[in-house]
C-alpha positions in Angstrom: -15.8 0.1 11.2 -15.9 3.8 10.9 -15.7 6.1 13.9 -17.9 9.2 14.7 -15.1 11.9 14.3 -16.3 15.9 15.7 -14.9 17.7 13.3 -16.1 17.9 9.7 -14.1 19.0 6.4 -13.8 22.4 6.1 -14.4 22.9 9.8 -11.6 25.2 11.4 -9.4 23.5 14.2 -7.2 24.3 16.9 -4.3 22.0 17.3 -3.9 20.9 21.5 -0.8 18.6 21.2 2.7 18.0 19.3 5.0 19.7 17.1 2.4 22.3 15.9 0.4 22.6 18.7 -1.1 26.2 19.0 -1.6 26.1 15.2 -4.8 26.6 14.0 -6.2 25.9 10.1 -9.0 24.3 8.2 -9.4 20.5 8.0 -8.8 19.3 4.6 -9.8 15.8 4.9 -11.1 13.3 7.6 -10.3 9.7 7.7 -13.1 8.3 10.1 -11.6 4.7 9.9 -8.6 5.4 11.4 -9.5 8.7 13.1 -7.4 10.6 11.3 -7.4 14.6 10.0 -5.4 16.5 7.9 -5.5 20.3 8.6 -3.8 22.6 6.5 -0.3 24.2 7.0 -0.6 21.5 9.9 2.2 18.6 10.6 4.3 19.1 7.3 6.3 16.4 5.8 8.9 16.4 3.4 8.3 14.1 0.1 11.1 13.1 -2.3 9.1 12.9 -5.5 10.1 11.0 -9.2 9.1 12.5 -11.9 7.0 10.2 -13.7 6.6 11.1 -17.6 8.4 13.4 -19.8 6.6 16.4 -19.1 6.4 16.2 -15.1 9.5 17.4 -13.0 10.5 15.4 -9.7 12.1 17.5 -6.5 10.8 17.8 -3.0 7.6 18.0 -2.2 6.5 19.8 1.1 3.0 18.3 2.1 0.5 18.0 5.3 0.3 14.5 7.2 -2.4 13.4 9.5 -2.8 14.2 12.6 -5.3 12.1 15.0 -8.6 13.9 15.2 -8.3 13.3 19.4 -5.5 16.3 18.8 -7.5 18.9 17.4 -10.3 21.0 18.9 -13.2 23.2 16.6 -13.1 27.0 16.6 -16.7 28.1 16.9 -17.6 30.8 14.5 -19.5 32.5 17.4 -17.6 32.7 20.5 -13.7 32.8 18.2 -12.1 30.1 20.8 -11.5 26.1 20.6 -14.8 24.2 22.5 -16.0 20.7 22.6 -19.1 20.1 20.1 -22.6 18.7 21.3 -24.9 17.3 19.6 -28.7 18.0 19.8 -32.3 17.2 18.4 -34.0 20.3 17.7 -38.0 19.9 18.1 -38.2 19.8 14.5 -36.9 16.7 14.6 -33.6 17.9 13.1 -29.7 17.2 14.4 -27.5 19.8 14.6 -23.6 20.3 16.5 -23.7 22.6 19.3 -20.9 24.7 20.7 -20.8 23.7 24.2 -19.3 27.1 25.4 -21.3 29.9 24.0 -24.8 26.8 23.2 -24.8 28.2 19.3 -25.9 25.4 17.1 -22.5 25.5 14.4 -24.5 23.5 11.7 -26.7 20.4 10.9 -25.4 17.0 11.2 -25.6 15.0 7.9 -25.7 11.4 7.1 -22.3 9.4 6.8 -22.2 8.0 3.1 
């Protein structure tokens, strides 16, 4: 069963714990089963890679691993600093995440597929 996760893709985070905490980059995927993120330049792993084909070269590959979402915090856009996100109903009837520091609405909250 999927998990509601706070942060989105393409949302910038602020990582709280671990080897890279005080980093800070934009997620590049979210794995809402196992509440998972992968943020860019974030928890880099090294990958010993085959080359598979003729034409592709093997070598080391340097890539991001995830990190659990419970580890990162969003940047607002408004206020520039890490904050927990609401969530509200607007009277039109619409959803949107709220910044609970500075009460700016970041964006609207859309349907999981």
């Amino acid at each position: 069963m999927a998990n509601k996760i706070h942060v989105k893709k393409d949302d910038n985070v602020f990582v709280l714990t671990g080897k890279d905490s005080g980093k800070s980059g934009k997620v590049l995927l979210v794995n809402s089963d196992k509440s998972t993120v992968i943020v860019e330049g974030v928890n880099m792993s090294v990958k010993h890679q085959k080359p598979k084909g003729r034409n592709q070269q093997g070598g080391i590959v340097h890539q991001e691993s995830p990190i659990s979402s419970s580890n990162v915090m969003l940047v607002c856009d408004k206020c520039k600093r890490p904050t927990k996100v609401g969530r509200k109903v607007l009277t039109s009837g619409e959803k949107v995440r709220v910044c609970k520091a500075c009460d700016e609405i970041i964006d609207t909250v859309s349907k999981a597929k």
